[in-house]
N, C-alpha and C positions, 0 to 999 in steps of 0.2 A: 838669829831667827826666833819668830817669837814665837809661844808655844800652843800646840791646839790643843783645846780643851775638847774632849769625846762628847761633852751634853751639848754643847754648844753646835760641833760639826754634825752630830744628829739631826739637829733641829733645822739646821737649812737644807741637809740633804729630804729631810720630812716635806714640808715646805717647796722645795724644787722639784720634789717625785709629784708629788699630787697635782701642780700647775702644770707640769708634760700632760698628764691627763684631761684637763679640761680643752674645751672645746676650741680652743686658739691652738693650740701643739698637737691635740693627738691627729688632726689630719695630715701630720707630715711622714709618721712611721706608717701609717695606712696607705699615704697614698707612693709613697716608697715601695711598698708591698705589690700594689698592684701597679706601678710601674715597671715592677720587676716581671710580674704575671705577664703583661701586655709584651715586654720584650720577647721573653720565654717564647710565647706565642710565634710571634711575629719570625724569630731567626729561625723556630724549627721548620714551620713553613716553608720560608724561604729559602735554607739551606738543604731541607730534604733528611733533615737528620745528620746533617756534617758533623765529625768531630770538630769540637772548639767551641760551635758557638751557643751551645749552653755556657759555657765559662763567661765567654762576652755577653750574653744576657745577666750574668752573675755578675761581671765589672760594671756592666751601668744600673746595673742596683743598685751594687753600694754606693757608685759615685754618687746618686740619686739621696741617695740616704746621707752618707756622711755628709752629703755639700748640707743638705735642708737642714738636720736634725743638728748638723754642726755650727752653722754660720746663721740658720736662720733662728732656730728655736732659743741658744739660748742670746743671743742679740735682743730678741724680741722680750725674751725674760726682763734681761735686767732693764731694759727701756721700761718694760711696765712698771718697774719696780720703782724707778725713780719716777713714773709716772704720778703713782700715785702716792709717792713718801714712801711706802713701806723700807726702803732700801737706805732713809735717812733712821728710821728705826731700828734698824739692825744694825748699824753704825753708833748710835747710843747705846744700846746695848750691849758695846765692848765686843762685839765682832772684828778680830783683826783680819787683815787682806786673806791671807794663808787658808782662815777659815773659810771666807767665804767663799773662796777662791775651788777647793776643794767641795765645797758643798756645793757649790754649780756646776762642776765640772762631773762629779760622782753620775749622779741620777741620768744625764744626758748620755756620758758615753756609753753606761749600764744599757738603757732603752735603744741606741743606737748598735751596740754588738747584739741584741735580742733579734734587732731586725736582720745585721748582716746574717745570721745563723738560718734564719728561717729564709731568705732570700737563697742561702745553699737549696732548700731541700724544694725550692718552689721549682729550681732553673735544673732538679735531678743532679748537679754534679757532684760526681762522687770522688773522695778522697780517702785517703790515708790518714793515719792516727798524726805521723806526722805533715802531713799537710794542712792538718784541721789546723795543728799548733802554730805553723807559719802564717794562713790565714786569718786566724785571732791574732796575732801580736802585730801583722801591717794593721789589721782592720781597724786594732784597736788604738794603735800608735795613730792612725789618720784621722779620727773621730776624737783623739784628746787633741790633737793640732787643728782641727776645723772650730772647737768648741774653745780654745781659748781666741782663735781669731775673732771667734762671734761673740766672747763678752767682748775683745777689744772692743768694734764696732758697737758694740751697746755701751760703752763707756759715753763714745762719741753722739749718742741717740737720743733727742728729748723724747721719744713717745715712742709708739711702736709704729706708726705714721713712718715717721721718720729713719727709724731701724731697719724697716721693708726697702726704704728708699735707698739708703747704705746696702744695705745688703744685695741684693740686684744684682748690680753689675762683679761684686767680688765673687756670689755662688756661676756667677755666668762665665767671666774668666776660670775659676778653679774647677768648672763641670764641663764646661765642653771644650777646652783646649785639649785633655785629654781624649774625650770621646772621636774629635777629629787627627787624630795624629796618623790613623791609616791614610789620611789624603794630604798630607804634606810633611815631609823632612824635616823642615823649619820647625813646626809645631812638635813633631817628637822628641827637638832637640829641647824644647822650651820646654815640655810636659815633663822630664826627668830633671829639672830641677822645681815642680811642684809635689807636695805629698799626695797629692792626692791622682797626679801621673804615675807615680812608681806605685798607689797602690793599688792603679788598675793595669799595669804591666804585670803587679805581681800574681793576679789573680792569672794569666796568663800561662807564664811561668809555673805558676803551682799545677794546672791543668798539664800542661804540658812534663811534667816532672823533670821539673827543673829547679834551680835557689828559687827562691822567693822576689829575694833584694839580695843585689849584688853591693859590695866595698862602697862604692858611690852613690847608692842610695840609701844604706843604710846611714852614709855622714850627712845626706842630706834630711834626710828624716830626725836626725840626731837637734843637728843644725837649727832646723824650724820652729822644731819644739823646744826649746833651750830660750830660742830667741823671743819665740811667741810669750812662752811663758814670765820671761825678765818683760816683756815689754807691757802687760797684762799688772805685774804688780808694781812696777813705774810708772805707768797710767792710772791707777788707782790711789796711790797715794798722791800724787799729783793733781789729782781734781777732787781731790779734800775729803775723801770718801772717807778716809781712815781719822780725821780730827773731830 
């Protein structure tokens, strides 16, 4: 393994903070937010004040959030990046995978747990010390496994053109197979071998006071991110990034 230099991992994570801010990224934590509002709204209404469905207002937030800020933001990143060379400059400059790899990953999932947090206190549900702590570690476990699938696909991505185009249909399968699993069997069976099924099961669960993730979603969570991750720095040495 080769080693990460701290000024080095600084400097993309510096770099990758400030580009989530500009005007291409920060409409996705925003519009997460008031996606989550508009739910909020919408199930208290309708349910009359039912227990649960603030929590379900709370799972299609984050779904909302993990899928965009995971798959779409930094896909779109690194597309830019090779759009406009920058990304062949950081590659001269002895950036190995690891580092950069980490410096994209950092600032994304950072800005993506800030949103889930505040998505709790939009939809009022309230928890426990240890509930908080099972909801940070799916939350945060499914926004580092959205966020290496989205630099995959930006490996794959000449532009950001292109990256929206990719991107599409993978946030549209990983966001609403779970969203619909209350209206077919078939789909819940399919949704618990995606993360981002079990991590709106777990928000469920957490409401309900119950585990979080069970034995079988915790190896599948395990699973994804292991594999995302080998496949993330196989794809990157492999399309010459690193020479």
């Amino acid at each position: 393994m080769k080693p990460i230099h701290i000024r080095k991992l600084a400097a993309i994570i510096d770099v990758k903070g400030r580009a989530l801010f500009s005007k291409n990224f920060i409409i996705m934590p925003i519009f997460s937010l008031g996606f989550t509002f508009l739910m909020q709204i919408i199930y208290e209404r309708a349910s009359g004040g039912m227990a649960g469905m603030n929590a379900y207002a709370l799972a299609m937030g984050m779904l909302m959030n993990v899928s965009m800020m995971g798959f779409y933001c930094t896909a779109a990143a690194l597309a830019e990046e090779k759009e406009k060379n920058t990304l062949r400059t950081l590659m001269t400059s002895s950036v190995n995978s690891l580092e950069f790899f980490l410096g994209s990953l950092i600032p994304v999932v950072l800005m993506s747990e800030v949103v889930n947090i505040l998505c709790v206190f939009i939809t009022h549900v309230s928890m426990t010390p240890a509930q908080w702590g099972a909801y940070i570690a799916v939350t945060t476990t499914a926004s580092v496994i959205a966020a290496v699938v989205g630099m995959i696909l930006g490996i794959f991505s000449k532009n950001q053109v292109t990256a929206s185009t990719i991107t599409t249909p993978v946030v549209l399968v990983f966001m609403m197979i779970p969203m619909f699993t209350g209206f077919s069997e078939t789909l819940q069976k399919i949704s618990m071998f995606f993360f981002t099924g079990i991590a709106f099961d777990a928000i469920a669960n957490i409401s309900s006071g119950l585990p979080a993730v069970d034995i079988k979603g915790i190896a599948v969570l395990t699973a994804e991110m292991v594999l995302s991750v080998f496949l993330f720095l196989v794809l990157y040495r492999r399309n010459g990034f690193e020479r």
